[in-house]
PDB file with one MODEL, atoms N, CA, C and O in Angstrom:
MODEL        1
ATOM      1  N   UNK A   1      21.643  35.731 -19.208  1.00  0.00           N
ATOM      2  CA  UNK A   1      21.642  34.791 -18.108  1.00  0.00           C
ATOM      3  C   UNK A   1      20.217  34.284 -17.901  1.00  0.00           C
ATOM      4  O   UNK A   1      19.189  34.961 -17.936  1.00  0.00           O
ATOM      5  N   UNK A   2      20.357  32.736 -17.641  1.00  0.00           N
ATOM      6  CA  UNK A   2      18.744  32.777 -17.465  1.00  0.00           C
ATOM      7  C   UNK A   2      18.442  32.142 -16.080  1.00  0.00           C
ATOM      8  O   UNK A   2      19.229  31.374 -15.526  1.00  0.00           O
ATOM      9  N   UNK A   3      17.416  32.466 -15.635  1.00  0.00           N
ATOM     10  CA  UNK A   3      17.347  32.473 -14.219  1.00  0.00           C
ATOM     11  C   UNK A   3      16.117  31.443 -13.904  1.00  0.00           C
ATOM     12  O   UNK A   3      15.001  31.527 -14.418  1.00  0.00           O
ATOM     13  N   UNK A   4      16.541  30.437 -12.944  1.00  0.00           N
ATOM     14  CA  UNK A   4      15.782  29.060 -12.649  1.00  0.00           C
ATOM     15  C   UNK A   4      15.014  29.325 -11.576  1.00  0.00           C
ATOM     16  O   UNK A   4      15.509  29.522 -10.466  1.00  0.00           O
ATOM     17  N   UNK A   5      13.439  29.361 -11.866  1.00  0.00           N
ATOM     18  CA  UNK A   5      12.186  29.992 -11.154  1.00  0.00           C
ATOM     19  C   UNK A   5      11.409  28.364 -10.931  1.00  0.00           C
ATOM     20  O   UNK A   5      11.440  27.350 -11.628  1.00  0.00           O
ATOM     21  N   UNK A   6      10.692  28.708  -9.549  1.00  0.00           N
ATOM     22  CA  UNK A   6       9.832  27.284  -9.802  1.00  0.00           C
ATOM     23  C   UNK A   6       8.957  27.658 -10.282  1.00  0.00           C
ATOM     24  O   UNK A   6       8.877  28.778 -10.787  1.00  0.00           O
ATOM     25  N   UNK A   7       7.623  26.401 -10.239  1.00  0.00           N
ATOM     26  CA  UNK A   7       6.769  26.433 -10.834  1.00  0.00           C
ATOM     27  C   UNK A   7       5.558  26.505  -9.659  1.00  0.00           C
ATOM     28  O   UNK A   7       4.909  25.482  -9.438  1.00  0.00           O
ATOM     29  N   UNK A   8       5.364  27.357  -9.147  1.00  0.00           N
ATOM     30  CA  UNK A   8       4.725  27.262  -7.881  1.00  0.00           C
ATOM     31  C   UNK A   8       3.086  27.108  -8.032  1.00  0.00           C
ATOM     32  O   UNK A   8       2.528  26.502  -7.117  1.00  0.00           O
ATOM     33  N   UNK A   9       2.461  27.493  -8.865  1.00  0.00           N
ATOM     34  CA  UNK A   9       0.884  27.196  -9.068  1.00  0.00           C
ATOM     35  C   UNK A   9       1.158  25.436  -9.499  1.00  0.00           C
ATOM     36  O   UNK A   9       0.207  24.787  -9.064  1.00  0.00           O
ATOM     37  N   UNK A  10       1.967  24.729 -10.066  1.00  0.00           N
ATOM     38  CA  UNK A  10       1.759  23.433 -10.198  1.00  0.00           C
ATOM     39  C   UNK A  10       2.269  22.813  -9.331  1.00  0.00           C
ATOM     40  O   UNK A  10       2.203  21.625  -9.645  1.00  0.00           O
ATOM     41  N   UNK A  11       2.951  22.992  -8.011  1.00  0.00           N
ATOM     42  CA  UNK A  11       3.348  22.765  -6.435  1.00  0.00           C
ATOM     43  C   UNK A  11       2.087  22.814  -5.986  1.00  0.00           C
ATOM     44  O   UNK A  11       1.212  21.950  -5.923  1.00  0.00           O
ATOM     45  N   UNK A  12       2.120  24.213  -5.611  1.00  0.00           N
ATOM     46  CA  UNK A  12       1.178  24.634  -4.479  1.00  0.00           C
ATOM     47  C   UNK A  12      -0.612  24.393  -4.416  1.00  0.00           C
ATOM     48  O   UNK A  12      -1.307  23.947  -3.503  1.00  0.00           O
ATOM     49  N   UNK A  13      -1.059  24.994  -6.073  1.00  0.00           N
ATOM     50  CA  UNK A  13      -2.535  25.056  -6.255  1.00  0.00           C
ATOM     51  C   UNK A  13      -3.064  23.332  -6.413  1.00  0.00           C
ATOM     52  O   UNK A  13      -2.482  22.425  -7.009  1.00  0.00           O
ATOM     53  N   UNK A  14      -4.144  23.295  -5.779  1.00  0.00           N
ATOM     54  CA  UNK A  14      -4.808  22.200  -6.225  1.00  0.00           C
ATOM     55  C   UNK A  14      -6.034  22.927  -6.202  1.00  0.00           C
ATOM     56  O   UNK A  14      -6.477  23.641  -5.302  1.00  0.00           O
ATOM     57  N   UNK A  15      -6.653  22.571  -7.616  1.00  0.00           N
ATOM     58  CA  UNK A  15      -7.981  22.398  -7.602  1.00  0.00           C
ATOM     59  C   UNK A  15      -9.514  21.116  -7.165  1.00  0.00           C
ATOM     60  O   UNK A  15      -9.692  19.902  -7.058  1.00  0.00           O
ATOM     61  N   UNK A  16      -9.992  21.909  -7.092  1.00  0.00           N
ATOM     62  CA  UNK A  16     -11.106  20.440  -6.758  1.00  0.00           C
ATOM     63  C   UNK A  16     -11.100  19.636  -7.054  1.00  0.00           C
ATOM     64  O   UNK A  16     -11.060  18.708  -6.246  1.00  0.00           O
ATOM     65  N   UNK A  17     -11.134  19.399  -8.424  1.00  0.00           N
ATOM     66  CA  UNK A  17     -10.839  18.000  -9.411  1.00  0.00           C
ATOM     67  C   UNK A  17      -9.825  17.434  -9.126  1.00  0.00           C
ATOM     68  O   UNK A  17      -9.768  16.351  -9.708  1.00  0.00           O
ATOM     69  N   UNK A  18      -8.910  17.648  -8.457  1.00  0.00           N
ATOM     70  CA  UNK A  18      -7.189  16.880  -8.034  1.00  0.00           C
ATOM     71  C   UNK A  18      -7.872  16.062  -7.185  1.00  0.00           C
ATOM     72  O   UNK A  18      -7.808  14.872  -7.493  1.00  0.00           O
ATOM     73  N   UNK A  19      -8.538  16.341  -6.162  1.00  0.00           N
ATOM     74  CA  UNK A  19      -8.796  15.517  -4.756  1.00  0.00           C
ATOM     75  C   UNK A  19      -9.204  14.164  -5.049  1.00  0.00           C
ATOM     76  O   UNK A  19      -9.763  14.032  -6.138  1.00  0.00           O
ATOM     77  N   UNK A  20      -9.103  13.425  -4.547  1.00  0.00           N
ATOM     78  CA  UNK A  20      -9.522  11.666  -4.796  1.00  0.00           C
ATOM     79  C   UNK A  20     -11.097  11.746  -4.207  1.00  0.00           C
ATOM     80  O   UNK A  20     -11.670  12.185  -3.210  1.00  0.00           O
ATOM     81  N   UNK A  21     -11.401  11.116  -5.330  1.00  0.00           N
ATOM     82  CA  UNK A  21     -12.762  11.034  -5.479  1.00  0.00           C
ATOM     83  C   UNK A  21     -13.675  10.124  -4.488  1.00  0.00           C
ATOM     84  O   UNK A  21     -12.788   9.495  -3.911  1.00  0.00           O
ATOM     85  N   UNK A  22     -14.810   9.699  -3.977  1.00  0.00           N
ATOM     86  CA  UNK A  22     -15.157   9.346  -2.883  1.00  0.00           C
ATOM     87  C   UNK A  22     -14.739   7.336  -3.273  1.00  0.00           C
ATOM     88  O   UNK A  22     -14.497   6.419  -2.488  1.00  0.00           O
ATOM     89  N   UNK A  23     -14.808   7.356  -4.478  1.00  0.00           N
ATOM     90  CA  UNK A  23     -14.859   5.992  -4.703  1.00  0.00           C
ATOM     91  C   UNK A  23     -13.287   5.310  -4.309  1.00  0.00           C
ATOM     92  O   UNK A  23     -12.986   4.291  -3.686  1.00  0.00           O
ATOM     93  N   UNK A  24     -12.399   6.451  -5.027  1.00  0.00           N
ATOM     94  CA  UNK A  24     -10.800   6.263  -4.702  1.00  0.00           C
ATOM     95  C   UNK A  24     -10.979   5.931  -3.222  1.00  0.00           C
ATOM     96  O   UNK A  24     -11.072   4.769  -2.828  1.00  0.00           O
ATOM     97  N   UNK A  25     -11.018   6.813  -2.552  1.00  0.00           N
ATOM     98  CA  UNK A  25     -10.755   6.679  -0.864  1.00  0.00           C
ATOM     99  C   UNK A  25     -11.447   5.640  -0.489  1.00  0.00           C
ATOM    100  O   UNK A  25     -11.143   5.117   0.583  1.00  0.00           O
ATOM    101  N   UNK A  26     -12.464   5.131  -1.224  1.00  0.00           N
ATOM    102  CA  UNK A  26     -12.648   3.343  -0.192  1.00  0.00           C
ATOM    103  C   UNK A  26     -12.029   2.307  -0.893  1.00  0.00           C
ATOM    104  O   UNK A  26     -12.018   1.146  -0.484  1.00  0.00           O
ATOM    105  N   UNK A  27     -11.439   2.736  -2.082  1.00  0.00           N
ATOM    106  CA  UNK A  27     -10.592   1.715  -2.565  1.00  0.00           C
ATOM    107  C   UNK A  27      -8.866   1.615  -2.212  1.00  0.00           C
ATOM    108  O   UNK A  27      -8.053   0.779  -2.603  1.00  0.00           O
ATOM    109  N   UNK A  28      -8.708   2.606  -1.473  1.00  0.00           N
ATOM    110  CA  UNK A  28      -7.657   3.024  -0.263  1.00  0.00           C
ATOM    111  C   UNK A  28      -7.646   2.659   0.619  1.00  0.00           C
ATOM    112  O   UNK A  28      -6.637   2.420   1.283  1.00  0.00           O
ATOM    113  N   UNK A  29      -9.347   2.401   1.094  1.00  0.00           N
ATOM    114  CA  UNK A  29      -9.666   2.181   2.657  1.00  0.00           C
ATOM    115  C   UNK A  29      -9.692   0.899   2.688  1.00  0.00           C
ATOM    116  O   UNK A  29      -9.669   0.471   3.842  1.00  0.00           O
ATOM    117  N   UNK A  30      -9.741  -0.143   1.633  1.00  0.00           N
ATOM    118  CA  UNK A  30     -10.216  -1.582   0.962  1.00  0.00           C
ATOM    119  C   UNK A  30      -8.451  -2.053   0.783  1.00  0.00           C
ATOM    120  O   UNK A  30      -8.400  -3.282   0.841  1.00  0.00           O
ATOM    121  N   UNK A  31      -7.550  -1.664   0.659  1.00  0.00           N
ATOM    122  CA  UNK A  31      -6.212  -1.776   0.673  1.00  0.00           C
ATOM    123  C   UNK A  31      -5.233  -1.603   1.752  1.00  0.00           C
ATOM    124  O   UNK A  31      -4.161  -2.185   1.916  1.00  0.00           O
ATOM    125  N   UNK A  32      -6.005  -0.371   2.709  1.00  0.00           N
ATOM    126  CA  UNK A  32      -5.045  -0.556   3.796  1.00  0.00           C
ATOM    127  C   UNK A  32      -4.279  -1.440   4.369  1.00  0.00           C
ATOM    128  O   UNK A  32      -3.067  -1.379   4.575  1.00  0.00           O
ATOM    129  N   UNK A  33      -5.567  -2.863   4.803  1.00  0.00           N
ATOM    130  CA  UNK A  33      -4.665  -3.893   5.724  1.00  0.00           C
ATOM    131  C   UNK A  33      -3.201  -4.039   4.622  1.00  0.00           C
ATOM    132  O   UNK A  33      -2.080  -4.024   5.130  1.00  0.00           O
ATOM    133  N   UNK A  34      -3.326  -4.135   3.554  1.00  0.00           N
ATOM    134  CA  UNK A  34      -2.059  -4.769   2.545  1.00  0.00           C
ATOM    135  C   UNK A  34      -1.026  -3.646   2.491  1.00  0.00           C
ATOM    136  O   UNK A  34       0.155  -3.909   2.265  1.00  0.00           O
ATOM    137  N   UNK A  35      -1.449  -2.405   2.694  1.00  0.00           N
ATOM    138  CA  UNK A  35      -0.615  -1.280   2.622  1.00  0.00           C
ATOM    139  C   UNK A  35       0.346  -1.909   4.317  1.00  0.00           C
ATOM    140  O   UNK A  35       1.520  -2.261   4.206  1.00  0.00           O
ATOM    141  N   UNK A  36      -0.177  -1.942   5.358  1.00  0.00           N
ATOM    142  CA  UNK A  36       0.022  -1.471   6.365  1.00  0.00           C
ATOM    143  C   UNK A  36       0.766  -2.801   6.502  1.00  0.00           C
ATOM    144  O   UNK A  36       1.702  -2.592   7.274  1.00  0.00           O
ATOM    145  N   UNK A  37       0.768  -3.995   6.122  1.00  0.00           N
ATOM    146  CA  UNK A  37       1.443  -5.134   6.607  1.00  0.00           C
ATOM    147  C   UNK A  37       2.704  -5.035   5.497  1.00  0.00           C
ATOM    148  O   UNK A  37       3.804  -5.290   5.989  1.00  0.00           O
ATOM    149  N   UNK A  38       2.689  -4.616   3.722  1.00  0.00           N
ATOM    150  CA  UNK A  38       3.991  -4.195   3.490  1.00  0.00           C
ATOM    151  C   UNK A  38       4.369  -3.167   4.393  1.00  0.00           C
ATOM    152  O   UNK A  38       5.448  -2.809   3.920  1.00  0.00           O
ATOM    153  N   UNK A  39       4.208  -2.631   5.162  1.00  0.00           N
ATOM    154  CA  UNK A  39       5.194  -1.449   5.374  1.00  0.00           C
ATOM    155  C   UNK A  39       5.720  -2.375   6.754  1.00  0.00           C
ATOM    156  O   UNK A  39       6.910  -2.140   6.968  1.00  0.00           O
ATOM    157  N   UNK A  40       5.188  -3.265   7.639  1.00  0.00           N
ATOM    158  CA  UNK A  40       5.674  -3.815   8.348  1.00  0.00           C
ATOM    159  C   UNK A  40       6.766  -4.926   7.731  1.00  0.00           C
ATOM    160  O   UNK A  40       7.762  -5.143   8.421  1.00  0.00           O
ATOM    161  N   UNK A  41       6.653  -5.479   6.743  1.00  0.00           N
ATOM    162  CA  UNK A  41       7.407  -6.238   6.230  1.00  0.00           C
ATOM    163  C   UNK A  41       8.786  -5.546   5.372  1.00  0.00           C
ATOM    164  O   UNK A  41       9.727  -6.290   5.093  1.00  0.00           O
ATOM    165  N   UNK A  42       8.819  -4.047   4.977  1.00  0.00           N
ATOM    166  CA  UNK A  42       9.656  -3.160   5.105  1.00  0.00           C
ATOM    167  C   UNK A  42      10.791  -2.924   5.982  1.00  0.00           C
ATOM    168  O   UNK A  42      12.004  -2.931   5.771  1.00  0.00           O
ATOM    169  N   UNK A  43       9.830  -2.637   7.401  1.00  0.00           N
ATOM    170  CA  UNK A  43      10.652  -2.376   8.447  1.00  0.00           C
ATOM    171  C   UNK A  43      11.079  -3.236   8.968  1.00  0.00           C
ATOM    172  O   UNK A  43      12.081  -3.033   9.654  1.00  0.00           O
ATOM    173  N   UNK A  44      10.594  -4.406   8.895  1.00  0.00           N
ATOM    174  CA  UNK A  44      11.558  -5.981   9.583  1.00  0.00           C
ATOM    175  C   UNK A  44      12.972  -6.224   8.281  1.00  0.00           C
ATOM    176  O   UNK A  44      14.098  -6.683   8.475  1.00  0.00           O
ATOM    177  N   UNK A  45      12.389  -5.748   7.077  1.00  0.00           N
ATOM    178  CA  UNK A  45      13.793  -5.926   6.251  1.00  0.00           C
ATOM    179  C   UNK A  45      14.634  -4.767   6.480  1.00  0.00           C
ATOM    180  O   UNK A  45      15.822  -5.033   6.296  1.00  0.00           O
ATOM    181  N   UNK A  46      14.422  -3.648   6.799  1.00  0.00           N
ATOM    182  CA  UNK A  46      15.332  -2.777   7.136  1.00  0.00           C
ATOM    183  C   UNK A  46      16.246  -2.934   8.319  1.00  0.00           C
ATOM    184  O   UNK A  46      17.470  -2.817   8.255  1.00  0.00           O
ATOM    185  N   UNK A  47      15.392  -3.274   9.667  1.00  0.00           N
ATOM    186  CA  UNK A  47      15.852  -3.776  10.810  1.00  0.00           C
ATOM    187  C   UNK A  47      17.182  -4.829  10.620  1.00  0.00           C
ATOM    188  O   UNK A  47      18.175  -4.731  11.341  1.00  0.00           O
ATOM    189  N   UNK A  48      17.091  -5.564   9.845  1.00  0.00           N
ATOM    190  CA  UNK A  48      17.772  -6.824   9.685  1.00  0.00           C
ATOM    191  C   UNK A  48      18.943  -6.432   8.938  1.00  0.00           C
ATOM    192  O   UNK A  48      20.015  -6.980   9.191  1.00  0.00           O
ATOM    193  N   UNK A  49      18.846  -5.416   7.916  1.00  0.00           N
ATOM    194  CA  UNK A  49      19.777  -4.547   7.233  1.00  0.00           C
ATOM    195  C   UNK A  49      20.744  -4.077   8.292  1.00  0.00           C
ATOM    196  O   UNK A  49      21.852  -4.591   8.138  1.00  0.00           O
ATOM    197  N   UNK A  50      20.666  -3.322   9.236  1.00  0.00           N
ATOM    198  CA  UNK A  50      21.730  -2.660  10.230  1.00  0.00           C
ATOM    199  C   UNK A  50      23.129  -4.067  10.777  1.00  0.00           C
ATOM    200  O   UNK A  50      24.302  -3.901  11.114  1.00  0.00           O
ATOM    201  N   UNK A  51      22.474  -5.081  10.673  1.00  0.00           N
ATOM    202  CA  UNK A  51      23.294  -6.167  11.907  1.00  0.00           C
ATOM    203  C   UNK A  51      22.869  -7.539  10.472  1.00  0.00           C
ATOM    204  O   UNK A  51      22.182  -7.441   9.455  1.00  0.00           O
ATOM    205  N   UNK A  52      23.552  -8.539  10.977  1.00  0.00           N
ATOM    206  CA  UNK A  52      23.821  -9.547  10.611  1.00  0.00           C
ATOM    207  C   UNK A  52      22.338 -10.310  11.647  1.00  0.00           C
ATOM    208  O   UNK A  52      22.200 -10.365  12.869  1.00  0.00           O
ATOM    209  N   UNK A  53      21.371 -10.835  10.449  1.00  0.00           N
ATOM    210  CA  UNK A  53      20.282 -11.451  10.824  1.00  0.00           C
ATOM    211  C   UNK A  53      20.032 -12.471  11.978  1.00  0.00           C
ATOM    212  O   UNK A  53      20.354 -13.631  11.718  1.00  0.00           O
ATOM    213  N   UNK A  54      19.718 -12.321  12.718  1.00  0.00           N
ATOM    214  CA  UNK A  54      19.179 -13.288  13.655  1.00  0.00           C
ATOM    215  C   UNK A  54      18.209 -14.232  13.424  1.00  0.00           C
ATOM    216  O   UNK A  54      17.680 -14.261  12.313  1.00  0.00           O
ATOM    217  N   UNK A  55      17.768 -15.282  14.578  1.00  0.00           N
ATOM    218  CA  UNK A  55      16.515 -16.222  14.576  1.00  0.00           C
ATOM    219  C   UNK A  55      15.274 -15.033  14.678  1.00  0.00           C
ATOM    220  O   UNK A  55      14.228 -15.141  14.039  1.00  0.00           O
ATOM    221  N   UNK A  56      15.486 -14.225  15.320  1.00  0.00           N
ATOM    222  CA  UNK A  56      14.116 -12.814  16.025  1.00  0.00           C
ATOM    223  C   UNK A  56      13.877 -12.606  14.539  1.00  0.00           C
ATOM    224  O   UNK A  56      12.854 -12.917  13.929  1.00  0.00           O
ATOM    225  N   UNK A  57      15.269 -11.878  13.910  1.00  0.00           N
ATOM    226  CA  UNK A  57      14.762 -11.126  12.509  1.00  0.00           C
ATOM    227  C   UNK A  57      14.628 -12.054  11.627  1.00  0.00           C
ATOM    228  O   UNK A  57      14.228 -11.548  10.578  1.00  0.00           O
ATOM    229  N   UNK A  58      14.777 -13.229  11.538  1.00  0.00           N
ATOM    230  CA  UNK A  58      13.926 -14.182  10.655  1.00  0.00           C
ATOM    231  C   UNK A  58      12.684 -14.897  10.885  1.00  0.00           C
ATOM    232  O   UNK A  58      12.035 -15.592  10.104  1.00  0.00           O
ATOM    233  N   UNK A  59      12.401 -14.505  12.495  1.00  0.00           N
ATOM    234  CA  UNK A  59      11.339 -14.982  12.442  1.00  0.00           C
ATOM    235  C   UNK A  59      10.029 -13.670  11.865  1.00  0.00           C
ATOM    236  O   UNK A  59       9.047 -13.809  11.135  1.00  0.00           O
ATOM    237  N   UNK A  60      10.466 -12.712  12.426  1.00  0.00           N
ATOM    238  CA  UNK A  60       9.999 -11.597  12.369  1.00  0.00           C
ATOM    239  C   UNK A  60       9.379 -11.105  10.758  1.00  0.00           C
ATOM    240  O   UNK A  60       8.219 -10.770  10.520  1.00  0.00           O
ATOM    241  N   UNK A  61      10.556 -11.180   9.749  1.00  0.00           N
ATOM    242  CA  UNK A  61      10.625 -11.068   8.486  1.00  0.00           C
ATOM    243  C   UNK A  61       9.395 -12.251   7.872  1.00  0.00           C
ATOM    244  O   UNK A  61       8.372 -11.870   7.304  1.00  0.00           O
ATOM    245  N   UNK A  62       9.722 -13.701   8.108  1.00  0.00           N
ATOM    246  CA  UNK A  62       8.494 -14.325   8.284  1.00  0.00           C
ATOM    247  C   UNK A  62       7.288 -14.198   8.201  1.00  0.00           C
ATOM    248  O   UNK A  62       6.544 -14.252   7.222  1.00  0.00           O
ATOM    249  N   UNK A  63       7.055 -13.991   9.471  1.00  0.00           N
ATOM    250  CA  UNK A  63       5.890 -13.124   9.801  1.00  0.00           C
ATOM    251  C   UNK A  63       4.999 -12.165   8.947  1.00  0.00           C
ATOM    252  O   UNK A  63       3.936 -12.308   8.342  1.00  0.00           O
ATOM    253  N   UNK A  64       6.033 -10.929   9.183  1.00  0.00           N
ATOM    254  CA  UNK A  64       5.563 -10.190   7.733  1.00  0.00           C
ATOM    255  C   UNK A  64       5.117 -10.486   6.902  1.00  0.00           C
ATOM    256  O   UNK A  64       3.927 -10.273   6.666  1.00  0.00           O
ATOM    257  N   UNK A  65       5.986 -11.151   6.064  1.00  0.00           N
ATOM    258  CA  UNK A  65       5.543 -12.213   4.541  1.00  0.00           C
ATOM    259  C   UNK A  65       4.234 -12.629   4.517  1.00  0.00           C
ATOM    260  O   UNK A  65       3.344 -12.340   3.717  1.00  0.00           O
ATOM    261  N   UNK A  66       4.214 -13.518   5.728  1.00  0.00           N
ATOM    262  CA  UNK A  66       2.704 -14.421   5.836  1.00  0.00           C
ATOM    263  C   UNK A  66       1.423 -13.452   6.405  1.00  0.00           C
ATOM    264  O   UNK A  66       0.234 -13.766   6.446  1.00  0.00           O
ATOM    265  N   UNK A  67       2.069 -12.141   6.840  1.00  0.00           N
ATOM    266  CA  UNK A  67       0.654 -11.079   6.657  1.00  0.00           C
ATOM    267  C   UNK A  67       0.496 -10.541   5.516  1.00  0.00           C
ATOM    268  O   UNK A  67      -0.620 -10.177   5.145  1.00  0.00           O
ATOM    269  N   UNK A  68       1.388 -10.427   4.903  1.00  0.00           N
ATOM    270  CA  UNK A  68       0.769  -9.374   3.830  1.00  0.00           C
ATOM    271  C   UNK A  68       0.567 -10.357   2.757  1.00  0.00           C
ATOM    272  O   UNK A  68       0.128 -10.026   1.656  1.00  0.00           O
ATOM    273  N   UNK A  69       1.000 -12.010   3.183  1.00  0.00           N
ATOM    274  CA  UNK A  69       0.359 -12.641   1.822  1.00  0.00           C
ATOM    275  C   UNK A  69      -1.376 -12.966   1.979  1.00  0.00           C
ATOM    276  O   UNK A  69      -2.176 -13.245   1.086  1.00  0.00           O
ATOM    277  N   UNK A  70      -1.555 -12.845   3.152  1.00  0.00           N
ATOM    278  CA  UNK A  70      -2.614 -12.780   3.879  1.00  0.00           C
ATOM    279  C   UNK A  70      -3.629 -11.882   3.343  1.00  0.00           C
ATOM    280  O   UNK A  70      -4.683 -12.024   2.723  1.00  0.00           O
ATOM    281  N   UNK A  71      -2.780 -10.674   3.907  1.00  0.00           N
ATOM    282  CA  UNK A  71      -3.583  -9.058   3.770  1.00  0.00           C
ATOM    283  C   UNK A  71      -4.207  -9.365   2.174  1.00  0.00           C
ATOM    284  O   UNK A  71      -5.429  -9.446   2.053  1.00  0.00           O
ATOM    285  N   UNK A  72      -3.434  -9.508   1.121  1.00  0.00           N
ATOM    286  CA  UNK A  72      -3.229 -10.081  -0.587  1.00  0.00           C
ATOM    287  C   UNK A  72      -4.455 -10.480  -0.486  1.00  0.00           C
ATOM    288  O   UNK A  72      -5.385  -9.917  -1.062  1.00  0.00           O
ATOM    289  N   UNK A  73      -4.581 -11.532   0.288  1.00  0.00           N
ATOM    290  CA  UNK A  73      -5.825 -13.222  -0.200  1.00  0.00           C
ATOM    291  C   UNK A  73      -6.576 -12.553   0.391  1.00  0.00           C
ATOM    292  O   UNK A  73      -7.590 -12.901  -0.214  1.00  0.00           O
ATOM    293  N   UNK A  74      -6.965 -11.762   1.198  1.00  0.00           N
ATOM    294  CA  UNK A  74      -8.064 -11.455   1.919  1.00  0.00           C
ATOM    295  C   UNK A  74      -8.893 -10.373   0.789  1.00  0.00           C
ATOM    296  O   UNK A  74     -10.119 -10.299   0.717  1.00  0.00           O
ATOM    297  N   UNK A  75      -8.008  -9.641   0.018  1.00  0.00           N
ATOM    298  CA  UNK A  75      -8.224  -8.618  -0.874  1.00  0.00           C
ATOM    299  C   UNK A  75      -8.777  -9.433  -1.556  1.00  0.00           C
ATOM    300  O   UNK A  75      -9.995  -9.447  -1.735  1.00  0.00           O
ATOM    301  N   UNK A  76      -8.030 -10.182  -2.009  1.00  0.00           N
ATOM    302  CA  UNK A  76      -8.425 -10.325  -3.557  1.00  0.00           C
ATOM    303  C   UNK A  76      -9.540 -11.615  -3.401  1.00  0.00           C
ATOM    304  O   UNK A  76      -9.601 -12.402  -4.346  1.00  0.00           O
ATOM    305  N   UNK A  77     -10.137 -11.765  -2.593  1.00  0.00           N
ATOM    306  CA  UNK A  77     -11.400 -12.656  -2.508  1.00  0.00           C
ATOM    307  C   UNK A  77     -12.496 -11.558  -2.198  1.00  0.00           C
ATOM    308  O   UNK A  77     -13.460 -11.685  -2.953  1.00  0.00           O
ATOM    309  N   UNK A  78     -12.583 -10.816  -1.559  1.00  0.00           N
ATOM    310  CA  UNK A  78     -13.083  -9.516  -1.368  1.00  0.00           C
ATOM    311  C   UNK A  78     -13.707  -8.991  -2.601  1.00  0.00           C
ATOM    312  O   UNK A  78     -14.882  -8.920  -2.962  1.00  0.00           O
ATOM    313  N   UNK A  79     -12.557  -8.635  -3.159  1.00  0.00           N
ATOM    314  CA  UNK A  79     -12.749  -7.576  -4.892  1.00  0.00           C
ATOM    315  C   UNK A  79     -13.368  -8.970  -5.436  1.00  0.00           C
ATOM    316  O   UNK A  79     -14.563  -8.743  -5.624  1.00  0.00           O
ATOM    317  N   UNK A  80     -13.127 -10.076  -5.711  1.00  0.00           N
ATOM    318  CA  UNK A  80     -13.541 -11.101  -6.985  1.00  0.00           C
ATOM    319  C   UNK A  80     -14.940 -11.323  -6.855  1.00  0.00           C
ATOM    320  O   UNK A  80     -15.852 -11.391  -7.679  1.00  0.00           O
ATOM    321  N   UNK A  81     -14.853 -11.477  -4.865  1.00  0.00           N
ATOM    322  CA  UNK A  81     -16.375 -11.863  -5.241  1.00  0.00           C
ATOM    323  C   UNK A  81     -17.484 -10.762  -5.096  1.00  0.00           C
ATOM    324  O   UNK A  81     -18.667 -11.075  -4.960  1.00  0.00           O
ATOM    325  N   UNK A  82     -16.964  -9.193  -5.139  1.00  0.00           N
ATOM    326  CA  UNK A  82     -17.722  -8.523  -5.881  1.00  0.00           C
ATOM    327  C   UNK A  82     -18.318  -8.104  -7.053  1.00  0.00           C
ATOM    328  O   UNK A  82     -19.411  -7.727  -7.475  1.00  0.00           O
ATOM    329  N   UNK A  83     -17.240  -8.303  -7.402  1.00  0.00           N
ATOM    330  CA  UNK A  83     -17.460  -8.321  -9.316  1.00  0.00           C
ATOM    331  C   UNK A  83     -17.601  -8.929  -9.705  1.00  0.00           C
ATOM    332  O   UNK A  83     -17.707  -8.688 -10.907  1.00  0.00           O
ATOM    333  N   UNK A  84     -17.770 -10.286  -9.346  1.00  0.00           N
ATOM    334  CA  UNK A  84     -18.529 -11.334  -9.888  1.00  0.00           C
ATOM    335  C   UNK A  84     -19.852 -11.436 -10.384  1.00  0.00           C
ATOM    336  O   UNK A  84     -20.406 -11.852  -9.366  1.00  0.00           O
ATOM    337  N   UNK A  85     -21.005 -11.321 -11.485  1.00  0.00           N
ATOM    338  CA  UNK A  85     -21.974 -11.472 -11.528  1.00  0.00           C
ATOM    339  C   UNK A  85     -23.289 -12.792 -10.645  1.00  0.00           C
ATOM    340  O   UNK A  85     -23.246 -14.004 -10.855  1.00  0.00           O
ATOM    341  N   UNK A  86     -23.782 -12.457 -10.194  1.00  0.00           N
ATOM    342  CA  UNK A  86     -24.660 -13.134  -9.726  1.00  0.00           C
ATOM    343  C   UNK A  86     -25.208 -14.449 -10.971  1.00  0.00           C
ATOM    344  O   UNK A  86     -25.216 -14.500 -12.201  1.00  0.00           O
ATOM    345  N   UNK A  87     -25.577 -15.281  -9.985  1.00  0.00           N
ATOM    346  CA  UNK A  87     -26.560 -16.450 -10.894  1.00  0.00           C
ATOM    347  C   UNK A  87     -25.540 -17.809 -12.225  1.00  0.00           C
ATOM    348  O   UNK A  87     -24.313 -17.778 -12.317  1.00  0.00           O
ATOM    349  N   UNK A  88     -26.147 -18.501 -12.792  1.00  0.00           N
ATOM    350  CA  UNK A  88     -25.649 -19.254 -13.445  1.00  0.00           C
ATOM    351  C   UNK A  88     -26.075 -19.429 -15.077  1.00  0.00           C
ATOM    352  O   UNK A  88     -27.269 -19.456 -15.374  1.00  0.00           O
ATOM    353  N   UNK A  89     -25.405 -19.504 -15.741  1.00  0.00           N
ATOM    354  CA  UNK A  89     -25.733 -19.096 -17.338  1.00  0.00           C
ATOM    355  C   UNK A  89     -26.407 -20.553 -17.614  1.00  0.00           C
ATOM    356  O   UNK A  89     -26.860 -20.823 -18.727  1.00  0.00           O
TER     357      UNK A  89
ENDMDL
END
């Protein structure tokens, strides 16, 4: 008979090296607004899921959209014009 054990040191243990590194976490912290406006644009599509959509939940859903396309453009002008090299060839 063979008997189904977890694997509990690859659950439980983390070593140091697992942890996100200081650079990860501001590139987390540099994503939030976009994290945080999909998850609002989530919950207005879920909302709308229970019942047959309204003007509220379409405006609402809307909304959403145009933040996190927002949250998007705000990023990604951010990141480009960091990595952009300075000066003109």
């Amino acid at each position: 008979m063979d008997h189904i054990v977890t694997v509990q040191d690859a659950v439980t243990a983390f070593a140091p090296w697992l942890e996100p590194t200081d650079a990860e976490l501001d590139a987390i912290e540099q994503e939030m607004p976009v994290i945080l406006a999909g998850v609002d644009l989530v919950d207005a599509q879920i909302t709308a899921l229970d019942r047959t959509p309204n003007q509220m939940d379409s405006r609402r859903i809307r909304r959403a959209r145009r933040r996190v396309l927002t949250a998007r453009r705000e990023l990604a002008n951010r990141t480009a014009g960091a990595t952009l090299p300075g000066g003109a060839a």
